[in-house]
C-alpha positions in Angstrom: 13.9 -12.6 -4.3 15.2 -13.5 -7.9 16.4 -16.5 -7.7 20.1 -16.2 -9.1 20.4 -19.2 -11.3 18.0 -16.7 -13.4 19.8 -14.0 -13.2 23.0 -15.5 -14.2 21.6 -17.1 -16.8 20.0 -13.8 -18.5 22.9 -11.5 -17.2 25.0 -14.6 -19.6 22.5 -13.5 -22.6 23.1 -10.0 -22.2 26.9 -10.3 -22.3 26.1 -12.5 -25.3 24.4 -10.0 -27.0 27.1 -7.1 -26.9 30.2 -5.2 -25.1 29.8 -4.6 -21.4 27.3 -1.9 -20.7 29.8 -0.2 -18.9 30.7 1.5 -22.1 27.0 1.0 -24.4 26.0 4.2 -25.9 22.0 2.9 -25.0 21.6 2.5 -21.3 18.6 0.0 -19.9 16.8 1.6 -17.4 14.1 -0.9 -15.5 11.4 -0.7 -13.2 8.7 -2.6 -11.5 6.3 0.0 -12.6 3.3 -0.3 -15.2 3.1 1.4 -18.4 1.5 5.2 -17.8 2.3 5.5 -14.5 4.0 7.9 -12.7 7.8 6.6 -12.6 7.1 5.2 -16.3 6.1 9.0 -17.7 9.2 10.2 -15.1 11.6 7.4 -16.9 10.7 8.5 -20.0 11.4 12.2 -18.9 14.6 11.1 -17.8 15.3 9.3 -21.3 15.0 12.6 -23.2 16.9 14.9 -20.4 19.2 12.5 -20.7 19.7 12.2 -24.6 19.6 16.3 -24.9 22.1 16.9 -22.2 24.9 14.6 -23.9 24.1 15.7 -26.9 22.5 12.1 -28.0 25.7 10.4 -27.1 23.8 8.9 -24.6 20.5 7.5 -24.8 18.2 5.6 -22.6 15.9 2.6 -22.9 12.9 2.0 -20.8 11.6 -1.1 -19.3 8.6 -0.7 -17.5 7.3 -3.8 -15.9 9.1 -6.0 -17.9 13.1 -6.4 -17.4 12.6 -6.5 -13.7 9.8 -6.0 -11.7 9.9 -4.6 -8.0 11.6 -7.4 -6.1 14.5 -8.0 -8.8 15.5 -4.9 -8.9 18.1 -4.6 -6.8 20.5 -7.9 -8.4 19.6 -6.9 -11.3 21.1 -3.8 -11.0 23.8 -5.4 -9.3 24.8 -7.8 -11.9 24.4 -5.3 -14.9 20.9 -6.9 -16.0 19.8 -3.3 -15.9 22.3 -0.2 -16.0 20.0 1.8 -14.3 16.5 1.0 -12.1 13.7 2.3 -9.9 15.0 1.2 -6.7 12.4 0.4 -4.0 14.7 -0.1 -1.1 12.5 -1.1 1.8 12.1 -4.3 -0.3 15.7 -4.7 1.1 15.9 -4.2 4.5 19.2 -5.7 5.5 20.9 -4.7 2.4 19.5 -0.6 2.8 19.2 0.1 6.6 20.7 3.7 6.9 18.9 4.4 3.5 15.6 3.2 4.9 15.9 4.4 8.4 16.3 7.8 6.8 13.3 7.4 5.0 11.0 5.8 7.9 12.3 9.2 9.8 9.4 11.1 8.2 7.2 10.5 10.3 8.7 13.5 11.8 6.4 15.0 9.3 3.6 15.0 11.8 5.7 17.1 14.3 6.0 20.0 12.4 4.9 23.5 13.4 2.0 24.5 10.6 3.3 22.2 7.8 0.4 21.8 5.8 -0.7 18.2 3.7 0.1 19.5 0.5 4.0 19.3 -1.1 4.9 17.0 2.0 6.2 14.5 -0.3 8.0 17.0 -2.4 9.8 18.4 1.1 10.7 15.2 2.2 12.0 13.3 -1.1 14.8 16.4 -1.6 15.4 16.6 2.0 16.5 13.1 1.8 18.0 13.4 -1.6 20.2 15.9 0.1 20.5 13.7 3.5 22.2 10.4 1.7 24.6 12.9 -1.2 25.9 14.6 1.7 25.2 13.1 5.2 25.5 9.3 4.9 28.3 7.9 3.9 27.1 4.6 5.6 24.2 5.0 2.6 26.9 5.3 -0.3 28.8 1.9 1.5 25.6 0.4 1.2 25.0 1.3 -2.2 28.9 0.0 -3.3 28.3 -3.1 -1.6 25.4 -3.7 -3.9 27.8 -2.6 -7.0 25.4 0.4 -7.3 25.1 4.4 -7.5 22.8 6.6 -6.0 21.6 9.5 -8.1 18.1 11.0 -6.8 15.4 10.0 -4.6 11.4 10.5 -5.3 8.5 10.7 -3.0 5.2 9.6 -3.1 2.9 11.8 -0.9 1.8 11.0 2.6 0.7 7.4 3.3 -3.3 7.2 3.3 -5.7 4.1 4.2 -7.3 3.2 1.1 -10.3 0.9 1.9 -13.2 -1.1 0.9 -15.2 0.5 3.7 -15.0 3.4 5.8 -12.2 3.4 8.3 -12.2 7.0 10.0 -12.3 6.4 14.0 -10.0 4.7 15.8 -12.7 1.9 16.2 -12.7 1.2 12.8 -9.3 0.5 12.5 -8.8 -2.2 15.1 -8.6 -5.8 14.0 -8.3 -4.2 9.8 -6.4 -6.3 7.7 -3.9 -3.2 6.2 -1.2 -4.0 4.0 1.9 -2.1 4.5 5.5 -1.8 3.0 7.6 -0.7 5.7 8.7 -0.9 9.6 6.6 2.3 10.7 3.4 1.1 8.6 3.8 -2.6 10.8 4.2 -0.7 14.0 1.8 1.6 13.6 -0.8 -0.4 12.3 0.1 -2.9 15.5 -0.2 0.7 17.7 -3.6 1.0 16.6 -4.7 -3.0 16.7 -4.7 -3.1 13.4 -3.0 -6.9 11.7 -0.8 -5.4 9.1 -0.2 -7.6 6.1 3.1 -7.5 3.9 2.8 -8.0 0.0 4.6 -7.0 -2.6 3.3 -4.2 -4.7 2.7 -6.1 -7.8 0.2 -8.1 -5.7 -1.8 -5.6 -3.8 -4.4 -5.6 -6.6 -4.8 -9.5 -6.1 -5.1 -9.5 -2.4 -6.9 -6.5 -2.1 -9.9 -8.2 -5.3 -9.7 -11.3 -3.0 -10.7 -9.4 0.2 -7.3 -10.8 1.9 -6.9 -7.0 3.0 -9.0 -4.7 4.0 -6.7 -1.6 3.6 -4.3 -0.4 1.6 -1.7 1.7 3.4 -0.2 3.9 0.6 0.2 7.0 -1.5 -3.7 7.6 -3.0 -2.3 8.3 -6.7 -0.2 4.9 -6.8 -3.7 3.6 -5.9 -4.7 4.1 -9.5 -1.2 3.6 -10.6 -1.7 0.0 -9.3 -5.1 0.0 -10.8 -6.9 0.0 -7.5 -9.0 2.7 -8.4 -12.0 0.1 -9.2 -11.9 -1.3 -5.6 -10.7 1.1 -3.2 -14.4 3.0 -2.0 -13.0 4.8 1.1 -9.9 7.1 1.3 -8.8 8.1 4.8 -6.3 11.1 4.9 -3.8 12.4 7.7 -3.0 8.8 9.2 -0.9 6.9 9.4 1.6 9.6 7.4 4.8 8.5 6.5 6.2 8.9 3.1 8.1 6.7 0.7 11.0 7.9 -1.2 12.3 5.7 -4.4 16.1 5.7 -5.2 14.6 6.6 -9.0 17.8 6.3 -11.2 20.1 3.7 -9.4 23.0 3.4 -11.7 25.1 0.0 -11.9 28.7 1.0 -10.4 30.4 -0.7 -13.4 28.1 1.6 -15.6 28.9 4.9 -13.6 32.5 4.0 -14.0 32.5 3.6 -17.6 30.9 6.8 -18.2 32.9 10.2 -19.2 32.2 13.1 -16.8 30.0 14.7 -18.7 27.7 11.6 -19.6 27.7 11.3 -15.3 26.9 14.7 -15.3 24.1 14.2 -17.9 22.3 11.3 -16.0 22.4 13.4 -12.5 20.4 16.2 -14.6 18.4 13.8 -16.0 17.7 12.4 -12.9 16.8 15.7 -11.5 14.1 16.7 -13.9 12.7 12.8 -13.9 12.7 13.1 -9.6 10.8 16.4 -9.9 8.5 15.7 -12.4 7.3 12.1 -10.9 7.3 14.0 -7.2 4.8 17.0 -8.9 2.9 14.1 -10.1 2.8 12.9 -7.1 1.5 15.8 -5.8 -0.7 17.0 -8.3 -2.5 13.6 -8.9 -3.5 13.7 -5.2 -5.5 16.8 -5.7 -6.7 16.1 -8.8 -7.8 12.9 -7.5 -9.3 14.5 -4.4 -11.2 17.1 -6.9 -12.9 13.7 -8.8 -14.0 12.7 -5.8 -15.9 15.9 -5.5 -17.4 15.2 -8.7 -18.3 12.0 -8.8 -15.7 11.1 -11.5 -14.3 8.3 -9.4 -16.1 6.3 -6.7 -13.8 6.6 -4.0 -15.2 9.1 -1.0 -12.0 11.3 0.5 -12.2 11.1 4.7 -10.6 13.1 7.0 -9.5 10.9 10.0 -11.3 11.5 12.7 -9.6 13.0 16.1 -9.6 9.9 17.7 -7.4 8.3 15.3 -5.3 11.0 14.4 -4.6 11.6 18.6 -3.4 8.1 18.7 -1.1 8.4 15.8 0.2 11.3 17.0 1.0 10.0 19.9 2.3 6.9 18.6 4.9 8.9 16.8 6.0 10.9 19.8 7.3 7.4 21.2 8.2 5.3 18.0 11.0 8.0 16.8 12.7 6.0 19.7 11.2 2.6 18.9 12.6 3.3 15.1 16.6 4.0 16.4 16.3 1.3 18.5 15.1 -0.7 16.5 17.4 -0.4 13.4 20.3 -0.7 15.7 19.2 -3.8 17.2 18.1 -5.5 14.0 21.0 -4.0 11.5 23.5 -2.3 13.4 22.7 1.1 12.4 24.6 2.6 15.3 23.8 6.7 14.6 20.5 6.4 14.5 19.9 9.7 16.8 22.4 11.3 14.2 20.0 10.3 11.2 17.1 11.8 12.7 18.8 15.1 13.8 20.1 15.6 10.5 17.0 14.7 8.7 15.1 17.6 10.7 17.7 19.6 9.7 17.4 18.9 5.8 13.7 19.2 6.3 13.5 22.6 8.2 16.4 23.8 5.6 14.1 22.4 2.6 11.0 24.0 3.8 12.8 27.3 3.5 13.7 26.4 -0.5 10.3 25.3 -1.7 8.6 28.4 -0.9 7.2 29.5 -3.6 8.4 26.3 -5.9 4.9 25.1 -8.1 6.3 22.9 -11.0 8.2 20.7 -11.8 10.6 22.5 -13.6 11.4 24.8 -11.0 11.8 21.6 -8.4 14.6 20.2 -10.9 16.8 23.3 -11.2 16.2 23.4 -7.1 17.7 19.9 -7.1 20.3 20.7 -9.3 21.5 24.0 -7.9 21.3 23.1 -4.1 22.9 19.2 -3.8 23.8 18.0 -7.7 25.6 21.0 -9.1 28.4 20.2 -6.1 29.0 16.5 -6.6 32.4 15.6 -7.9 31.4 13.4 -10.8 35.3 12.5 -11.0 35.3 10.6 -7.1 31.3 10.3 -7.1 30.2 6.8 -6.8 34.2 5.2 -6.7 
């Protein structure tokens, strides 16, 4: 965690430097993301959406990797560092629960009736999108309480086991050193004997170089995102699922009150075509990645896992959708737990029905806008 001595001391220099961001024309937007990745080419989307839809009277500057990374993010949003940041929110477990339960709910993912692989992640970041705008107020509270707004969330898609060796059966996973970013990755990796390992994403290169871990447990693109690609030999799909969803605009609350309706109004479509373009990514790198494989272009050999393993994750979600409520109400007091995941089946079954047909980006964004964003009240919205 930033230590705050820091972050007083450069939130001091930017009050130094000028008027309160609150009412700057040029917005900082940061993120613990490298230059060229995913959310860096989806902030930069978001900079121009947001500079044609006001007209230019509101412009955005990007920080990738540099004003905060990962871990700061979330005080230095807070204290205004940054007006607006990628906001990993599992990095925060006691300050995000109802946000994060939500988002550990998809493992529910492996429950549905002939859901395919492909666009899971797509399904399952506007499903949740929808979920926290207009089914959690608990996630606003949390949000206030950390002086911040919620916009839009993105998705990666469905958590793989990126290895240094084959890890397929069920056998080969037992005793694997797996790094994971979340509650369900720990438990399921403990579910299947596995150790899992927590470190930050700005260190999984190191650990993974150093042969600390064995496995990756993530998204295959952010693999290359991370710049993995040149040690990661064995990609295991299906297992262990899950998908991680990225509060991608987070807006300072003093920031968001400062702003004129239609400059909120311009950040929420920005916002929109930035979530749907990094999702698509998201989704299209995957294949494209896969299709490399095929080719030779990269070195990493695509599995499918085998039945063993993918009968005891199945089975392991069956009995952890219980595990997860009770858990987040034991450990953070999330008391609808049961509530959260009724309601995120709902968004997802209602979501499934939406993206038929949807193939780019641009359609995804005008979905986002026209079925949750078009109806916020920008006047009460984030107050």
């Amino acid at each position: 965690m930033i230590k705050m001595n820091r972050l007083a001391a450069m939130a001091g220099a930017v009050w130094l430097a000028g008027t309160a961001m609150a009412n700057a024309e040029t917005l900082r937007f940061a993120y613990g993301h490298p230059p060229g990745s995913y959310f860096d080419i989806g902030a930069n989307v978001f900079a121009e959406t947001v500079k044609e839809n006001s007209g230019g009277a509101l412009k955005v500057r990007t920080f990738p990797l540099s004003l905060l990374n990962l871990m700061e993010t979330s005080d230095g949003i807070s204290s205004g560092l940054a007006d607006i940041g990628a906001l990993m929110t599992t990095l925060f477990p006691r300050e995000y629960p109802h946000a994060n339960l939500a988002m550990e709910t998809a493992m529910i993912l492996l429950q549905e009736e002939d859901l395919s692989q492909e666009m899971q992640g797509v399904l399952y970041g506007a499903a949740m999108t929808d979920f926290i705008i207009n089914d959690c107020p608990e996630c606003h509270r949390e949000f206030a309480a950390r002086n911040n707004v919620f916009t839009v969330g993105t998705a990666s898609t469905p958590y793989s086991l990126n290895c240094t060796k084959p890890h397929v059966e069920l056998s080969d996973v037992k005793n694997a050193r797996m790094r994971i970013s979340g509650s369900y990755w720990a438990r399921w990796s403990q579910a299947m004997e596995a150790s899992p390992v927590t470190v930050s994403g700005n260190e999984m290169l190191e650990a993974l170089s150093q042969g600390l871990i064995d496995c990756v447990v993530l998204s295959v693109p952010d693999v290359y995102n991370f710049g993995m690609g040149d040690l990661v030999t064995d990609i295991t799909t299906g297992v262990p699922g899950g998908i991680y969803v990225a509060s991608l605009a987070q807006v300072n609350r003093n920031t968001w009150a400062g702003l004129s309706l239609d400059k909120r109004e311009a950040l929420l479509r920005g916002a929109a075509t930035a979530a749907a373009e990094i999702s698509m990514k998201y989704e299209n790198g995957l294949q494209e990645l896969k299709e490399k494989s095929r080719n030779g272009e990269i070195k990493a050999r695509f599995h499918q896992a085998a039945p063993s393993l993918v009968e005891a994750t199945r089975g392991f979600v069956d009995t952890d959708i219980d595990t997860l409520v009770g858990y987040y109400r034991e450990t953070f007091g999330v008391s609808n737990g049961e509530e959260t995941v009724a309601a995120m089946r709902a968004r997802v079954s209602e979501w499934r029905g939406h993206l038929d047909g949807v193939s780019t980006a641009e359609e995804l964004a005008q979905l986002y806008w026209d079925e949750i964003l078009s109806d916020v009240d920008l006047a009460t919205y984030g107050q």
